[in-house]
C-alpha positions in Angstrom: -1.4 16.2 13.6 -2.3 16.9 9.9 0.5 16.4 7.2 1.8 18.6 3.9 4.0 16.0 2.0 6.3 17.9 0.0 7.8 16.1 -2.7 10.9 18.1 -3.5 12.3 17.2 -7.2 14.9 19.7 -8.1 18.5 18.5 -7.5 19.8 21.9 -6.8 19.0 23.9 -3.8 19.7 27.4 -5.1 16.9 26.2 -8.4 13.8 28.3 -9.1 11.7 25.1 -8.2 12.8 24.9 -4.7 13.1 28.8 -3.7 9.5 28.8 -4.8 8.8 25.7 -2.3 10.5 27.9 0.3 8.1 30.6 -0.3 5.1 28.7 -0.1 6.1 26.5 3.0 7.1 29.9 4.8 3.9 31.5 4.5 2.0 27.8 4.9 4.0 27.8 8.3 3.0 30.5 9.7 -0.7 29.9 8.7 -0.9 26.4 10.4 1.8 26.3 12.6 0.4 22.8 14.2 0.8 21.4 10.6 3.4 18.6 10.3 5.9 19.0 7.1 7.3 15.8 5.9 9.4 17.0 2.9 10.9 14.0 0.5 13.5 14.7 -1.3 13.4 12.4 -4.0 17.9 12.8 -4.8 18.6 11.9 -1.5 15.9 9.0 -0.5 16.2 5.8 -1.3 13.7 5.0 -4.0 13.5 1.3 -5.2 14.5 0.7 -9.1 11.4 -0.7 -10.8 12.9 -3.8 -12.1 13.6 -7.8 -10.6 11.9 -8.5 -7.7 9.5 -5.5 -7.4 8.6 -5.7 -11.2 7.9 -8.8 -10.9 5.4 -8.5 -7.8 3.3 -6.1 -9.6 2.6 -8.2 -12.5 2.2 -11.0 -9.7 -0.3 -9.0 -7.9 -1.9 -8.3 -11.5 -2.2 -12.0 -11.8 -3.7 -13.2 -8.7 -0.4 -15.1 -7.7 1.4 -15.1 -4.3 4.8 -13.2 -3.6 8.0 -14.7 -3.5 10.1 -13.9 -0.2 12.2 -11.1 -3.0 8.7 -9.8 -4.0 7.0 -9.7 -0.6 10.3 -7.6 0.8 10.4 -5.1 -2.5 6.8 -4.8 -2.9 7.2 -3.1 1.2 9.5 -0.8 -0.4 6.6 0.6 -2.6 4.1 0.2 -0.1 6.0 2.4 2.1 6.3 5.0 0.0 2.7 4.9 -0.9 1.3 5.0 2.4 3.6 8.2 3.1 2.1 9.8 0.1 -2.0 8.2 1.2 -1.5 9.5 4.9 -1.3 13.2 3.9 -3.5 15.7 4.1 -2.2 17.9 1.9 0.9 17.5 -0.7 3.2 20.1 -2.8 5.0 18.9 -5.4 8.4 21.2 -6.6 9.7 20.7 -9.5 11.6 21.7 -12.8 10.9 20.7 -16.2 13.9 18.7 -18.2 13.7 18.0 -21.5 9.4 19.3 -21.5 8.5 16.5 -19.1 9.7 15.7 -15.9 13.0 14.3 -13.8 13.9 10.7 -14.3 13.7 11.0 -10.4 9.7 12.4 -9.7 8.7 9.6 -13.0 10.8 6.9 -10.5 8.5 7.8 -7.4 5.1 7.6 -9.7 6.5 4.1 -11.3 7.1 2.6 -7.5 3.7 4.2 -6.1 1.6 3.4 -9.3 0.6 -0.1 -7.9 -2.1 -2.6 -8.1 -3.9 -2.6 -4.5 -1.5 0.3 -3.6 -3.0 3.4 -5.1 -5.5 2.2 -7.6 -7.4 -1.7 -9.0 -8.7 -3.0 -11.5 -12.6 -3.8 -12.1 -13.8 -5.9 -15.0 -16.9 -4.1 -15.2 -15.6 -0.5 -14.8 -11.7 -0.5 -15.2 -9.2 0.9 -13.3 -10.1 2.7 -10.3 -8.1 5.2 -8.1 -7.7 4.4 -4.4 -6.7 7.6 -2.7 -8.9 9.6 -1.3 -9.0 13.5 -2.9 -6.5 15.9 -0.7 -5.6 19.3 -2.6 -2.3 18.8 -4.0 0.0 21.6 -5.8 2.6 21.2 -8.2 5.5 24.1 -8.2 7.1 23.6 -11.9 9.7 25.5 -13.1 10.7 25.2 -16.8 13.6 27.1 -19.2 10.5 28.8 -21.2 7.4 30.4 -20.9 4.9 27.9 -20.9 1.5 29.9 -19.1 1.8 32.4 -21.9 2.6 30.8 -24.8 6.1 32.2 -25.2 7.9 28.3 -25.3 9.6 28.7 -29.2 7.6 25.5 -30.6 8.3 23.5 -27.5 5.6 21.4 -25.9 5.4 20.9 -22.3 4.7 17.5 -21.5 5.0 17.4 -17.9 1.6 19.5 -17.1 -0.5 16.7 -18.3 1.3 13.6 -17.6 1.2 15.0 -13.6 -2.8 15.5 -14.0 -3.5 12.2 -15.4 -1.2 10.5 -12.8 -2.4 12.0 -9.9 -6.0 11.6 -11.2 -5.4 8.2 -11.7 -4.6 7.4 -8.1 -7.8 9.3 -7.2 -6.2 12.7 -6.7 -8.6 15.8 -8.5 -8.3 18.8 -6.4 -5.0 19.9 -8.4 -3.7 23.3 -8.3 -0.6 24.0 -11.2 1.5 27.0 -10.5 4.5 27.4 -13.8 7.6 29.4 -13.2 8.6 30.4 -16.4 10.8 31.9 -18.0 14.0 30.4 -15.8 16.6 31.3 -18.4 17.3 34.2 -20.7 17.0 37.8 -20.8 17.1 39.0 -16.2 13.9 40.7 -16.4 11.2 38.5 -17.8 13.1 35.7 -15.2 12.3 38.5 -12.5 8.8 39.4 -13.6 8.6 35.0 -13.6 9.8 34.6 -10.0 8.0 37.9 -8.4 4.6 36.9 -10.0 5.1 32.9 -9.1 6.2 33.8 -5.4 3.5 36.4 -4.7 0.8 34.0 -5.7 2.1 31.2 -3.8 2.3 33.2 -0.9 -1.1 33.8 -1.3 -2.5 30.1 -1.8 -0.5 29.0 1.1 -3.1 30.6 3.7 -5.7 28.6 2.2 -4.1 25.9 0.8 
């Protein structure tokens, strides 16, 4: 059975992140109904922190040398959670935008999935090399201004292009960015924001 792995990165269930999630998954439901949705919710899974024993397998890994017992059992942790994210065929990504990059919890999963023999490796002659294979992958992200237009009052969004090069440098390319924007402020641009973001998703999810 093919697989949409959702990463879901919002905190709050009522956010503009994860009604827009909703939206999409509806409409991607009832367009492949023998699709399999494992959604990971990244507040209430267990990620493991990136220090002690599994910081210390990575550079071990990076230097050729053999786990410890400690390493060996953290470094499964990671692998874990990168094979989850390697097996699917698809993946959404839902998320808000905190202070113009992204939650401490979404930079978590990329720091435990970002490993060496995991999800990319290291050549001599070429550098570092993704992976994953390519899957079309979407990322939902909600932010306080209006970032697709150019209405953001001097801020900078940083979490647009951190999420392209990570992705790409675990071998993902087929990325599709859809901004919800503004989330706070004046009612109407926030309606215009939502209605716009939802009716488009609704439309990707058929083909998605």
């Amino acid at each position: 059975m093919p697989k949409l792995l959702h990463l879901a990165c919002s905190p709050r269930a009522d956010s503009e992140s994860a009604a827009a999630a909703r939206i999409f998954l509806d409409s991607f439901g009832r367009a492949k109904p023998d699709w399999n949705i494992d959604v990971m919710d990244l507040w209430r899974e267990s990620l493991p922190e990136f220090a002690g024993a599994l910081l210390e397998a990575k550079y071990a890994r990076i230097n050729g040398r053999a786990f410890t017992d400690a390493q060996h059992d953290r470094f499964a942790e990671a692998e874990r959670i990168a094979v989850r994210f390697s097996l699917a065929d698809r993946v959404l990504i839902s998320t808000p935008m905190w202070n113009f990059s992204i939650p401490y919890k979404l930079k978590q999963w990329f720091d435990v999935v970002i490993q060496p023999g995991l999800t990319f490796r290291f050549d001599p002659a070429q550098g570092y090399l993704p992976l994953l294979k390519d899957r079309p992958t979407l990322v939902i992200l909600a932010s306080g201004s209006d970032y697709a237009t150019g209405m953001n009052r001097g801020r900078t969004d940083m979490a647009t292009p951190y999420l392209r090069e990570a992705l790409r440098f675990m071998g993902i390319k087929d990325m599709r960015f859809v901004p919800i924007g503004p989330t706070t402020g004046p009612t109407e641009p926030i309606r215009i924001a939502r209605e716009n973001a939802h009716r488009r998703l609704a439309e990707m999810a058929a083909s998605f």
